[in-house]
C-alpha positions in Angstrom: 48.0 76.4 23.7 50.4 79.7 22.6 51.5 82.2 23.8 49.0 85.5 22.4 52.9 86.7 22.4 52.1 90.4 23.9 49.6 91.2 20.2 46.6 90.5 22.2 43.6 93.1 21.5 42.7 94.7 24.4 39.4 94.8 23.6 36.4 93.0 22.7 34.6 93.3 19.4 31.5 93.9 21.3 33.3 96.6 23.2 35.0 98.1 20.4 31.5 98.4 18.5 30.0 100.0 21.3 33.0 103.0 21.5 32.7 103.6 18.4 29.0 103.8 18.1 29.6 104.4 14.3 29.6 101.8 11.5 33.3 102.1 10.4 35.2 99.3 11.4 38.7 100.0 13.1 41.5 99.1 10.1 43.0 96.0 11.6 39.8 94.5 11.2 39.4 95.0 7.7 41.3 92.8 5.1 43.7 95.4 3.6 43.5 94.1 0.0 39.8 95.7 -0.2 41.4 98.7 0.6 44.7 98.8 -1.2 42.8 98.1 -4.7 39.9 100.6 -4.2 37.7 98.3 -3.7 35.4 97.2 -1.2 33.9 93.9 -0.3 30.6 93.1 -1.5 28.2 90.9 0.3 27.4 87.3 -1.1 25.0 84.8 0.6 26.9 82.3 3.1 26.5 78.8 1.6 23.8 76.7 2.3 24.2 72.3 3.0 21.4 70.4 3.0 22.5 67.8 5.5 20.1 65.2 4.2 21.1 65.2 0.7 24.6 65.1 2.2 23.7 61.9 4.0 22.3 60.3 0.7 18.8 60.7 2.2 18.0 61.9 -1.6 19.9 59.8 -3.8 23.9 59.1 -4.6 23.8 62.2 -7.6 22.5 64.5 -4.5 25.1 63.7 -2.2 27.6 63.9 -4.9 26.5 67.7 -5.3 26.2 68.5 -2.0 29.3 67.6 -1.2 30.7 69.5 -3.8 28.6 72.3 -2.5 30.4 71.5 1.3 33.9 71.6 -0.2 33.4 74.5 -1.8 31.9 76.2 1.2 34.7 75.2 3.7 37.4 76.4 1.1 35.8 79.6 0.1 34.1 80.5 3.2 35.1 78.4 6.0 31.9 78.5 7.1 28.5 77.3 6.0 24.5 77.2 7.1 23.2 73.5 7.7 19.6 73.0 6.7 17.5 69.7 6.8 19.3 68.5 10.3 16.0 67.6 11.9 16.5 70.2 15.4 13.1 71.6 16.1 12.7 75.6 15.7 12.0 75.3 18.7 15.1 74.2 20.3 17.2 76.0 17.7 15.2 79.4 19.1 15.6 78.4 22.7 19.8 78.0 21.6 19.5 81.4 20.1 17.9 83.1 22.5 19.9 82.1 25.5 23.3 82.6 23.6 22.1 86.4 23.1 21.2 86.6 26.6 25.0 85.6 27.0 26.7 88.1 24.5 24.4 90.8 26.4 25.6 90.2 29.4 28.5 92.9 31.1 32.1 92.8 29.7 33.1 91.5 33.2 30.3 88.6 33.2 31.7 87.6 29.9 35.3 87.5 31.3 34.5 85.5 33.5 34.8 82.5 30.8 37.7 84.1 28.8 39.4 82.1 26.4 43.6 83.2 27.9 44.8 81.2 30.8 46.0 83.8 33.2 45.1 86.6 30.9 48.4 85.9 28.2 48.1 82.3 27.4 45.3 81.5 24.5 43.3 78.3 24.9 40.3 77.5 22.0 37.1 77.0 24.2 35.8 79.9 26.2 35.0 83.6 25.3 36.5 86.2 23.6 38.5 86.5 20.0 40.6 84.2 18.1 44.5 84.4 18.9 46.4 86.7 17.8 50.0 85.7 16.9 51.3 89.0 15.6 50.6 93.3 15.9 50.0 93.2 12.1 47.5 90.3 12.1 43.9 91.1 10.1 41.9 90.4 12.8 37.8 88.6 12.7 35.4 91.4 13.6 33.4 89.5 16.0 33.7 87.6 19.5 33.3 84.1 20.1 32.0 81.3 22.7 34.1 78.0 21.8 32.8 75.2 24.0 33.5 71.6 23.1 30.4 69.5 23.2 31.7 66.2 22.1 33.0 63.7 23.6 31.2 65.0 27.2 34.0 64.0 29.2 36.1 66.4 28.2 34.4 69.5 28.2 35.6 72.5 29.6 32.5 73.1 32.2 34.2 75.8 33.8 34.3 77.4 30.7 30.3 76.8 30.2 28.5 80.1 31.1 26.1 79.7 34.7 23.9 82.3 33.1 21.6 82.6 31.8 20.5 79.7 33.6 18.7 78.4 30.3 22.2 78.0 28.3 23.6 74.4 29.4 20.3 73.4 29.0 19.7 74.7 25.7 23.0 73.4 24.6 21.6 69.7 25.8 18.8 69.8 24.0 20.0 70.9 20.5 22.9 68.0 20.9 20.8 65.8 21.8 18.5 66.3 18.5 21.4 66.4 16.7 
């Protein structure tokens, strides 16, 4: 865990948003080379894995380009959409919906799972943004809910939001079809 050193928004993202109630984004969130060349970012689809090809379900050549398509993804990106991972919609809606229960909840609900330890010192699981490690830092526009799911015992279940009531549960059931 570090120190958020004093650079710490005092905001969230979801806060911010809602002050503004306009679409420009506040410039520390923006990466400043979009701006500094006169150009702005242009939307691209996020990449797409096909966990079963990834798991040679379809073949060695198959795997082979998935994970091509994975490393890719994780270098460009950092992020990627899993499909083929055999979680019913069902669950999968269940997980949506009770997460966006969560993010509508009050700022001070949401606080209560906040990701600084005595409001200064950044920890990974829990709510809020990523650390910040410097005034000048190009920050994510969004908030977050880290929670560590694996191995059990050493999740943070303080840090598990009590409501809704449906999360935990929800959170069960997609792991456990994972």
């Amino acid at each position: 865990m570090e120190s958020t050193g004093g650079a710490r928004p005092t905001s969230t993202v979801q806060e911010l948003a809602g002050a503004h109630g306009k679409p420009d984004v506040p410039a520390r969130y923006v990466s400043r080379s979009h701006h500094e060349n006169g150009q702005h970012p242009t939307a691209a689809p996020v990449p797409v894995i096909d966990i079963g090809r990834l798991f040679k379900q379809e073949g060695a050549a198959a795997a082979d380009g998935e994970e091509a398509k994975l490393r890719q993804a994780l270098e460009s990106w950092g992020l990627f959409l899993v499909t083929n991972h055999g979680v019913d919609t069902s669950v999968m809606d269940g997980m949506m919906v009770a997460s966006r229960e969560f993010f509508r909840q009050p700022p001070e609900e949401k606080q209560r799972y906040i990701n600084l330890i005595g409001g200064e010192r950044f920890q990974l699981e829990g709510y809020g943004t990523d650390r910040v490690s410097s005034a000048e830092q190009i920050l994510d526009w969004s908030d977050r809910l880290y929670l560590r799911v694996e191995p059990e015992d050493e999740r943070s279940l303080a840090l598990w939001p009590a409501h809704p009531q449906t999360f935990m549960e929800s959170s069960a059931r997609v792991h456990h079809e994972m």
